[in-house]
C-alpha positions in Angstrom: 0.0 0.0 0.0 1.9 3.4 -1.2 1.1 5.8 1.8 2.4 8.9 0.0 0.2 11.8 -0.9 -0.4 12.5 -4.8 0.4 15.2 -6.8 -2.7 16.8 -6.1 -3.0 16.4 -2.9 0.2 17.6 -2.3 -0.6 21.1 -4.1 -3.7 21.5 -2.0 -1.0 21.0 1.4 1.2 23.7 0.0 -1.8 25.8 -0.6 -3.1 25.7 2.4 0.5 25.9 3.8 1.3 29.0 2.8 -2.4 30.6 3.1 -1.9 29.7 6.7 1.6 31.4 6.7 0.7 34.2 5.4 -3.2 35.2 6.6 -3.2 33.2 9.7 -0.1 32.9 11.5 0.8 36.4 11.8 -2.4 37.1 13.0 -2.5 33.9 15.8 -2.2 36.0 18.8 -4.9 38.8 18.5 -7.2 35.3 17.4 -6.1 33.5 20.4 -6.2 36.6 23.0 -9.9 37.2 21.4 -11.1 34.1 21.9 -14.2 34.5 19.8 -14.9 33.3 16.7 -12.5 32.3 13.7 -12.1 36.4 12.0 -14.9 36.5 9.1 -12.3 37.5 6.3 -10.1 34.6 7.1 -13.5 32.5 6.8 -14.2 33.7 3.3 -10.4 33.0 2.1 -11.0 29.5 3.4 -13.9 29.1 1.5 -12.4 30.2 -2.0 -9.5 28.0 -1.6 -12.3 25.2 -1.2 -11.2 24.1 2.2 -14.8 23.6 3.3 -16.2 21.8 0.4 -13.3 19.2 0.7 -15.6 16.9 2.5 -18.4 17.6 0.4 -19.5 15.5 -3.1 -18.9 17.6 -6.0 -22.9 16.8 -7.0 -23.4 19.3 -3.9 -21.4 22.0 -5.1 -18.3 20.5 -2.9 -14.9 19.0 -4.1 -14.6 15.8 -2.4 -12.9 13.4 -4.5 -14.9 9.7 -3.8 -12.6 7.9 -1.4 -10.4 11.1 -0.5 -12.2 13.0 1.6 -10.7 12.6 5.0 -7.1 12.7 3.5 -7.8 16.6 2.3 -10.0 17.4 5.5 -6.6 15.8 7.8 -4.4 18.1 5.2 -6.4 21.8 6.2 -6.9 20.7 9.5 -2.9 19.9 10.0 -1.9 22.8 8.2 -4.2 25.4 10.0 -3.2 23.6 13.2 0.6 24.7 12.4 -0.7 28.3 12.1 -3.5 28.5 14.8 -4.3 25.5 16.8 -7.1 26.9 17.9 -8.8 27.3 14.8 -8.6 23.8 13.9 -10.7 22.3 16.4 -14.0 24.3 14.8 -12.8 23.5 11.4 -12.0 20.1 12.1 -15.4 19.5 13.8 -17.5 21.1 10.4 -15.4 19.2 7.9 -16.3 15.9 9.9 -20.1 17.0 9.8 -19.9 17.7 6.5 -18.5 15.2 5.5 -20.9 12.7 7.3 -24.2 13.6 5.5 
């Protein structure tokens, strides 16, 4: 069994990568000394890059690839965990919700 990530899935890791470098990271503190809710603009950056619809079947307007899902859902959630551990408990929790319907 071949364990490595494919092309594509590595391009969505260094996508969300350096999103998370660059938006979320710099601003970790003031989200963490807030303590309130993930900031709306880094919401709607997350949702053009598709990182909520990665658990979600393309026939419902998502990008989940059959048999893939939890692989890109681990990917953002790892990734915005480097950057803000914080935020990736909430996003963890609606990508697993999502992607159980």
């Amino acid at each position: 069994m071949d364990f490595r990530l494919t092309p594509q899935q590595e391009l969505f890791k260094k996508t969300v990568r350096e999103f998370c470098e660059e938006k979320i990271a710099p601003r970790s503190r003031e989200i963490d000394e807030k303590a309130d809710l993930i900031p709306e603009d880094i919401i709607k950056e997350m949702v053009e890059l598709g990182i909520f619809g990665v658990t979600i079947p393309e026939q419902y307007g998502g990008s989940a690839s059959p048999g893939e899902e939890i692989i890109y859902a681990t990917l953002a959630v790892h990734e915005l965990a480097r950057a803000e551990l914080s935020m990736s408990l909430p996003v963890y929790t609606l990508l697993n919700l999502a992607g159980a319907t």
